[in-house]
N, CA, C and O atoms as a DFTB+ gen file, in Angstrom:
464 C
 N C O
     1  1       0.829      -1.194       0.000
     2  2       0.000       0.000       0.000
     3  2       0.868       1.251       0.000
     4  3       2.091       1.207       0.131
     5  1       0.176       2.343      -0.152
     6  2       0.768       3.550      -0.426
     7  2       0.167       4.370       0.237
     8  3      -1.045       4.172       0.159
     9  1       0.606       5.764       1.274
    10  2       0.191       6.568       1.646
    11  2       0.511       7.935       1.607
    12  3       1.626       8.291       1.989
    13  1      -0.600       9.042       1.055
    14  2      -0.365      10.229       0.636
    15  2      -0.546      11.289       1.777
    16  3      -1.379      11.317       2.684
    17  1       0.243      11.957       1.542
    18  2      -0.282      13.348       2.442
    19  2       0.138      14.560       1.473
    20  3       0.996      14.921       0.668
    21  1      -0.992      14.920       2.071
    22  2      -0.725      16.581       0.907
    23  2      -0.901      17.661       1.949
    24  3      -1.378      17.699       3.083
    25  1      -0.190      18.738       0.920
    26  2      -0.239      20.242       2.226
    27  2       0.370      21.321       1.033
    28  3       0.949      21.165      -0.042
    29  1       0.052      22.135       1.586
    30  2       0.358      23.856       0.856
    31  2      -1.096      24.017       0.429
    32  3      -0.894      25.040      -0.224
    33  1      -2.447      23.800       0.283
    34  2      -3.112      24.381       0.244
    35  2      -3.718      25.814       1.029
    36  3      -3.281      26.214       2.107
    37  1      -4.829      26.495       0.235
    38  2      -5.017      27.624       1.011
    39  2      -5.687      28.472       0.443
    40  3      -6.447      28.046      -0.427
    41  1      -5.664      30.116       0.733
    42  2      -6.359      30.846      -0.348
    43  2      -5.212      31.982      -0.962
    44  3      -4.268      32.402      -0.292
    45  1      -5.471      32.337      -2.216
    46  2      -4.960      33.125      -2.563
    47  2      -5.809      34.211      -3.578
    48  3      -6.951      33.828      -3.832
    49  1      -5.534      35.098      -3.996
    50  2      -5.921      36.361      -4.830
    51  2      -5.312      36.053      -6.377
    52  3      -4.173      35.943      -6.831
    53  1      -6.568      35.980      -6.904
    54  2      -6.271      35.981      -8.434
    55  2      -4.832      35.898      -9.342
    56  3      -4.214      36.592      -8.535
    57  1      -4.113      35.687     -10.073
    58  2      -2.903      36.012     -10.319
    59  2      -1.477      35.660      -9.585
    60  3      -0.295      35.879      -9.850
    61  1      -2.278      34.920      -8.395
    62  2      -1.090      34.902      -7.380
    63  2      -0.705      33.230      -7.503
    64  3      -1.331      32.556      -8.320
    65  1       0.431      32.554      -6.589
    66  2       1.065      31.213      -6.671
    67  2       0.932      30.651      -5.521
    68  3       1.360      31.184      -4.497
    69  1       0.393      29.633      -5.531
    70  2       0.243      28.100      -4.478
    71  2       1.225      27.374      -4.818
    72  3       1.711      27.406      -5.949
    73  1       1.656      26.594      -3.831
    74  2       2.586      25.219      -3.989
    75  2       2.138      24.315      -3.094
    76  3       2.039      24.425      -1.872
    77  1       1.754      22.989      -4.137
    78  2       1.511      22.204      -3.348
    79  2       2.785      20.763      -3.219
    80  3       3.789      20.645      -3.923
    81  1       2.400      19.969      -2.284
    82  2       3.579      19.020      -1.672
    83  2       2.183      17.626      -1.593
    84  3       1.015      17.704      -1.213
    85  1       2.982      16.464      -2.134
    86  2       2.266      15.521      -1.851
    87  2       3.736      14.384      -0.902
    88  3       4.777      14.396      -1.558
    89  1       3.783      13.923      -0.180
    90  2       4.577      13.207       0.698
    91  2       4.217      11.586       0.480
    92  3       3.113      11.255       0.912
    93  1       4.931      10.664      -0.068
    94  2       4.731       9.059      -0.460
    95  2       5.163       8.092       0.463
    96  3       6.386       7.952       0.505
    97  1       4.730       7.634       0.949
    98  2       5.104       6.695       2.177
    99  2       4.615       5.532       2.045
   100  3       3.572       5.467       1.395
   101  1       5.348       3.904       2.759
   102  2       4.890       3.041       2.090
   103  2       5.555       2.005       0.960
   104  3       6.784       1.935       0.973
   105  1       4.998       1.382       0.210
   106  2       5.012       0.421      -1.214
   107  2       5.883       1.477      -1.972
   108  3       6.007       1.074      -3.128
   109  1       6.714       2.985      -1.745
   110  2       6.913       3.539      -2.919
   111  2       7.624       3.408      -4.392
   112  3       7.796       4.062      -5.420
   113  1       8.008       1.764      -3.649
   114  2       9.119       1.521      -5.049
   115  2       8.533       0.997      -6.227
   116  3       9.082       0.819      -7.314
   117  1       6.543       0.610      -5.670
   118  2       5.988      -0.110      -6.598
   119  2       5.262       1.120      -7.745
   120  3       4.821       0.939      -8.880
   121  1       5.338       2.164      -7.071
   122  2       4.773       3.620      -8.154
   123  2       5.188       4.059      -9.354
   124  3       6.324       4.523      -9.453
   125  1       4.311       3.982     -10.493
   126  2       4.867       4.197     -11.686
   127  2       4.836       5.719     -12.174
   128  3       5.744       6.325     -12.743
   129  1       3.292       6.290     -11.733
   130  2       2.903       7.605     -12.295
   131  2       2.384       7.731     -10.947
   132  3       1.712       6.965     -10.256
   133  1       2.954       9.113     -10.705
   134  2       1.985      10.345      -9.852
   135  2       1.353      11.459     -10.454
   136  3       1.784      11.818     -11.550
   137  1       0.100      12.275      -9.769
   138  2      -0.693      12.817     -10.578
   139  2      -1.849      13.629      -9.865
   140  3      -2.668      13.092      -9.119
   141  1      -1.835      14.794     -10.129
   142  2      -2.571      15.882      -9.479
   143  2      -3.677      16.063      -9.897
   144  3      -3.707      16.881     -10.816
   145  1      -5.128      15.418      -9.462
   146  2      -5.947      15.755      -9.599
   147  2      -6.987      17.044      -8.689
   148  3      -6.978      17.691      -7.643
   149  1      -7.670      16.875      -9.716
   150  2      -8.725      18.206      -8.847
   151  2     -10.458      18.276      -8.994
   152  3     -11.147      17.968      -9.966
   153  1     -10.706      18.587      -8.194
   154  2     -12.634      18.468      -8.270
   155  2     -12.927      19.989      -7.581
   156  3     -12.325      20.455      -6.613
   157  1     -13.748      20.473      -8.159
   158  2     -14.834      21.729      -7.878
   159  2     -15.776      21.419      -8.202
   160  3     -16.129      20.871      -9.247
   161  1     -16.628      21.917      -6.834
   162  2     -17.996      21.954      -6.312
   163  2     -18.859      21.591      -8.132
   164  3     -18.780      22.110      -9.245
   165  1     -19.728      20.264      -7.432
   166  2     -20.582      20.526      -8.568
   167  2     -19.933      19.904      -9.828
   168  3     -20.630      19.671     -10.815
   169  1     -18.521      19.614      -9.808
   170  2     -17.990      19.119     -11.225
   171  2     -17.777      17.519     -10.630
   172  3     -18.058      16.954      -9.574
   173  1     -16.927      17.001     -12.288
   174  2     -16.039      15.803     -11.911
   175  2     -14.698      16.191     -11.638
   176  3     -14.257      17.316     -11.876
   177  1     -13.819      14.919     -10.956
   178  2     -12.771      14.874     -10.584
   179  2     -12.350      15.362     -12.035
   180  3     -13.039      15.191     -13.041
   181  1     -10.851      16.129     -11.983
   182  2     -10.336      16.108     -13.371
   183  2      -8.786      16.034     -13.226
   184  3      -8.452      16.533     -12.152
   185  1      -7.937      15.664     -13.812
   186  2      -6.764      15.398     -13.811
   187  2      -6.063      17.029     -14.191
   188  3      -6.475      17.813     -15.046
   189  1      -5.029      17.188     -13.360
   190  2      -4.632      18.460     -14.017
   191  2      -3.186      18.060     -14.499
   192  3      -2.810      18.703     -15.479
   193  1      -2.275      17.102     -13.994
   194  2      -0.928      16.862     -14.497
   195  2      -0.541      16.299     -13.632
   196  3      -0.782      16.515     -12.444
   197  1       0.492      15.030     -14.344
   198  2       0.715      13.998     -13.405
   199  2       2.434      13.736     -14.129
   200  3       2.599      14.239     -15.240
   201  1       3.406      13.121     -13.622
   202  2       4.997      12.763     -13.516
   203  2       5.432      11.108     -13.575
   204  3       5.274      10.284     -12.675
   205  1       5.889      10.942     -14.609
   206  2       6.009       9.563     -14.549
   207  2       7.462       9.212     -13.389
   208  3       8.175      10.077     -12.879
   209  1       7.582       7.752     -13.209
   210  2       8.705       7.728     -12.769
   211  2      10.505       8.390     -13.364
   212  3      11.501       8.774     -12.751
   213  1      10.063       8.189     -15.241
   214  2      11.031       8.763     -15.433
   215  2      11.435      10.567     -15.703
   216  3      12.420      10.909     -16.358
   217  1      10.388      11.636     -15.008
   218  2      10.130      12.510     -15.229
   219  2       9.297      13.262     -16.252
   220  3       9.001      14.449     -16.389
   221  1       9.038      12.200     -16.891
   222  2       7.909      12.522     -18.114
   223  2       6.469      13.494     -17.686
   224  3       5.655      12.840     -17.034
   225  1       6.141      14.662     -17.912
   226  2       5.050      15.356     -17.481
   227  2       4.168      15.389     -18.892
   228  3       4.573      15.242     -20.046
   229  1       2.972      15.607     -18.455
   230  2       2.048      16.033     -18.998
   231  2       0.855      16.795     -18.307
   232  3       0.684      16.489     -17.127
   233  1      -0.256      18.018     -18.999
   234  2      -0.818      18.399     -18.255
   235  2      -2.389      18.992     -19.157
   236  3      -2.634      19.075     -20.361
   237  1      -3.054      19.254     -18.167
   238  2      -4.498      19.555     -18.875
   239  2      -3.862      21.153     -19.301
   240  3      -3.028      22.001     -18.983
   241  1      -5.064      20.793     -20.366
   242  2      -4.588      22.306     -21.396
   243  2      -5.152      23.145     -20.301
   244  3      -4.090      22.889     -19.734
   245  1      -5.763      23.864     -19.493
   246  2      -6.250      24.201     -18.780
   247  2      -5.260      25.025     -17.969
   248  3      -5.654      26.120     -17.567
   249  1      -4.298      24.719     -17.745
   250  2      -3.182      24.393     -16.629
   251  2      -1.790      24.475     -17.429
   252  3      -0.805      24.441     -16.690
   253  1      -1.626      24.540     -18.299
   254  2      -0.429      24.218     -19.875
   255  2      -0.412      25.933     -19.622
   256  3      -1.229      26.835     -19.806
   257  1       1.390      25.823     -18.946
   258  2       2.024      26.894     -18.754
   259  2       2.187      27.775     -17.582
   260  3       3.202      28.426     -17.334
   261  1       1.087      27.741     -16.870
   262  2       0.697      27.729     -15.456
   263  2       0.994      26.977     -14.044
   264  3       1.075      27.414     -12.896
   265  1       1.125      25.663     -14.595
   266  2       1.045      25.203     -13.601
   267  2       2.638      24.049     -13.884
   268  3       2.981      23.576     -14.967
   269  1       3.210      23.899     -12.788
   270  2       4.290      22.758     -13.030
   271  2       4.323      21.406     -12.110
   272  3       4.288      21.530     -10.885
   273  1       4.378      20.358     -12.601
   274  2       4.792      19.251     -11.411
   275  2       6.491      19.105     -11.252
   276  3       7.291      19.528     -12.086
   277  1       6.739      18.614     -10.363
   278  2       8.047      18.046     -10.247
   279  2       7.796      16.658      -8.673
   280  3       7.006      16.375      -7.772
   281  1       8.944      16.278      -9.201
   282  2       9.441      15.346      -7.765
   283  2      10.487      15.399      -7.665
   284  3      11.222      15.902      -8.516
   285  1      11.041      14.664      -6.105
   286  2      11.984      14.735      -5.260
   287  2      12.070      13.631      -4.908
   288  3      11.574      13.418      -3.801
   289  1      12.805      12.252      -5.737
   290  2      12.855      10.937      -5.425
   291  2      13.340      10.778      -3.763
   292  3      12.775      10.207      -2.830
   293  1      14.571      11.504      -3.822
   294  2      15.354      11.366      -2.366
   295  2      14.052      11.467      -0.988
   296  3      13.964      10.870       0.085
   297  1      13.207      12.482      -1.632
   298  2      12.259      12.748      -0.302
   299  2      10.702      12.016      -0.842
   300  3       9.664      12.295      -0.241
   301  1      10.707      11.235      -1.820
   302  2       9.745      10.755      -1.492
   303  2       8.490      12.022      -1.957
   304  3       7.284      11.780      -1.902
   305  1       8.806      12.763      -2.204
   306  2       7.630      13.686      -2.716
   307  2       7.388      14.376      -4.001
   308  3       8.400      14.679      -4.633
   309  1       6.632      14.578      -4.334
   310  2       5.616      15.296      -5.530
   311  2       5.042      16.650      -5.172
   312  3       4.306      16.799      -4.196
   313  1       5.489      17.896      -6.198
   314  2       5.145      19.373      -6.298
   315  2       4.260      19.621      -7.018
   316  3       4.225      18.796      -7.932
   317  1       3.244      20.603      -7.108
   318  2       2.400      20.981      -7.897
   319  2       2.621      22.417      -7.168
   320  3       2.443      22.794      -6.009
   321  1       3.245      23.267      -8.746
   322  2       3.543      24.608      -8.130
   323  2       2.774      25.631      -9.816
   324  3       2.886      25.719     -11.039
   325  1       1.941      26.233      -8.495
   326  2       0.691      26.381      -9.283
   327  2       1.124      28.408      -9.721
   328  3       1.639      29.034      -8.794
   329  1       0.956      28.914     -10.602
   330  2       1.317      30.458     -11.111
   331  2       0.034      31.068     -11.565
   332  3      -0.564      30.172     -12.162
   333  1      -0.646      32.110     -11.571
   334  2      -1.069      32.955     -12.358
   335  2      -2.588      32.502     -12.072
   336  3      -3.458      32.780     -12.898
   337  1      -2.943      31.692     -10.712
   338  2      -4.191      31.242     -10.315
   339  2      -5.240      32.208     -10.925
   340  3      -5.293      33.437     -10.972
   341  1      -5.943      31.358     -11.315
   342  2      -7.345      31.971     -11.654
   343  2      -8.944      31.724     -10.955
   344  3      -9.091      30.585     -10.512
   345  1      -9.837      32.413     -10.844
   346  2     -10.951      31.554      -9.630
   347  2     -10.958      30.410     -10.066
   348  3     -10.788      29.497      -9.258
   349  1     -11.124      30.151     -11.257
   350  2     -11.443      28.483     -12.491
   351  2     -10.913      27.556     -11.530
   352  3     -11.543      26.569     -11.151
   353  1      -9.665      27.887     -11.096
   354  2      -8.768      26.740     -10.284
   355  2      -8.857      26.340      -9.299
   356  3      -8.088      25.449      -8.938
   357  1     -10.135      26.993      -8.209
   358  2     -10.482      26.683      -6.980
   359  2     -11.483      25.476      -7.695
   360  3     -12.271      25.259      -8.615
   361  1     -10.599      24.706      -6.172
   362  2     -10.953      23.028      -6.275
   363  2     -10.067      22.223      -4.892
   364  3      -8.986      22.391      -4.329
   365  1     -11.187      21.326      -4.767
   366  2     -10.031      20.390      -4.158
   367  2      -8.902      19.804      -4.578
   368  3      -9.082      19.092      -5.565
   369  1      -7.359      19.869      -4.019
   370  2      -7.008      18.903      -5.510
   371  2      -6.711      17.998      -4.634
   372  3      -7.061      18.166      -3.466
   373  1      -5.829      16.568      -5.122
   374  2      -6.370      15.374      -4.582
   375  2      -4.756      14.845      -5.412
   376  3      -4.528      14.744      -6.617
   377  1      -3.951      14.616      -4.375
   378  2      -2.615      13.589      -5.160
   379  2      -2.897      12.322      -5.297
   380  3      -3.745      11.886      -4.518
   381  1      -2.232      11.272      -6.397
   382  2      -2.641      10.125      -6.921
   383  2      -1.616       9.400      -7.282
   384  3      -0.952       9.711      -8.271
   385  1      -1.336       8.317      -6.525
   386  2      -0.284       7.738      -6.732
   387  2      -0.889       6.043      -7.280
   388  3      -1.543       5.181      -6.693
   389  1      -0.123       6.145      -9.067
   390  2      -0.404       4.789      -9.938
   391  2       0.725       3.943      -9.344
   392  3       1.900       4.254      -9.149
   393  1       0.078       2.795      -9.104
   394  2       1.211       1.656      -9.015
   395  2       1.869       1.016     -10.496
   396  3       1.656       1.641     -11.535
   397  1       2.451       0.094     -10.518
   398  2       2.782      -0.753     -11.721
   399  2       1.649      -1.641     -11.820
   400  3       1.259      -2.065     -12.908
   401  1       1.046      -1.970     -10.595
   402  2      -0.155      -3.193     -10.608
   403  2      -1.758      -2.149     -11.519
   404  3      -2.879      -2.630     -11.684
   405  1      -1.317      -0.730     -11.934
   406  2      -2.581       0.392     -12.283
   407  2      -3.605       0.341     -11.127
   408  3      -4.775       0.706     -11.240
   409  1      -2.937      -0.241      -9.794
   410  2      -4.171       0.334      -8.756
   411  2      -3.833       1.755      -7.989
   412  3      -2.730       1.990      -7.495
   413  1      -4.498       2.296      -7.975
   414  2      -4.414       3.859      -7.846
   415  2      -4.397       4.208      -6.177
   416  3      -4.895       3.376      -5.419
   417  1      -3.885       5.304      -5.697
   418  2      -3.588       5.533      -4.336
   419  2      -3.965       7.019      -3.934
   420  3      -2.955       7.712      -4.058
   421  1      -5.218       7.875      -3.430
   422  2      -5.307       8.582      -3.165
   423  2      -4.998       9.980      -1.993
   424  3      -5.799       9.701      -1.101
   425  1      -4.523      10.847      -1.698
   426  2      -4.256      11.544      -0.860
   427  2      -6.214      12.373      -0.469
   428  3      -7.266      12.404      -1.106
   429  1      -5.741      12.911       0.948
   430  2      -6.504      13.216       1.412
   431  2      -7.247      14.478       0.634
   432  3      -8.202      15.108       1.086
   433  1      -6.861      14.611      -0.118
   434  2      -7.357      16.042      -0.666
   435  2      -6.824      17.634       0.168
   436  3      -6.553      17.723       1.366
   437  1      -6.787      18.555      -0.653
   438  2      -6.054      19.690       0.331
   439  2      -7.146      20.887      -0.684
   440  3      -7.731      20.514      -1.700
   441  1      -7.208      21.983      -0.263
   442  2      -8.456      22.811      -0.416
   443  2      -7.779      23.927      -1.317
   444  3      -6.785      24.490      -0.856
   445  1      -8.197      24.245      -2.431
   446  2      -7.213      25.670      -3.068
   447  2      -8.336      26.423      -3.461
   448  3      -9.109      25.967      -4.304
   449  1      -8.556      27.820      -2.804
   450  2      -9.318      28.788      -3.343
   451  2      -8.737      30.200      -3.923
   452  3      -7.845      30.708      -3.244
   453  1      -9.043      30.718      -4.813
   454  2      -8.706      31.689      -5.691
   455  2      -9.712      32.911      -5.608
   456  3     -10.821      32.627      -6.061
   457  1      -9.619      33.814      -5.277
   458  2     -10.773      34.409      -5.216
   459  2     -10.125      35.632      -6.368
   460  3      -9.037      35.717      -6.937
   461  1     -11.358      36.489      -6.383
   462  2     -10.943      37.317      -7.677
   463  2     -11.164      38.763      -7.284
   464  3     -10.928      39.664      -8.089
């Protein structure tokens, strides 16, 4: 098994930067892809950009240019360092850790509001 913790959520003012931290504890050697999802009120979950093991990123157009992932093998953790917030982006977001087995590992969710 795998266990997430996330933190740096919070509020911020339009235009401004969040960083978030997801922390991997656990099975971590069995993780292939990590991956930042997000849900607002009323929507579906949606993927915003996720890091393969070999650093490979990809990200929702949404978020394309704005927003960056990275990791920190040594520590076991995953960044989502968010720029140029817009309200759109208030959401829960929610870290996601893929195994090699494709069973998926959720973090507690952490709260990001944007106000305008």
């Amino acid at each position: 098994q795998v266990q997430l913790v996330e933190s740096g959520g919070g509020l911020v003012q339009a235009g401004g930067s969040l960083s978030l931290s997801c922390a991997a504890s656990g099975s971590i050697f069995s993780i292939n892809v990590m991956g930042w999802y997000r849900q607002a009120p009323g929507k579906q979950r949606e993927l915003v950009g996720a890091i393969s093991s070999g650093g490979s990123t990809n990200y929702a157009d949404s978020v394309k240019g704005r927003f960056t992932i990275s990791r920190d093998n040594a520590k076991n953790t995953v960044y989502l360092q968010m720029n140029s917030l817009k309200p759109e982006d208030t959401a829960v977001y929610y870290c996601c850790a893929r195994l090699v087995t494709a069973a998926n590992y959720w973090g507690q969710g952490t709260q990001v509001t944007v106000s305008s």
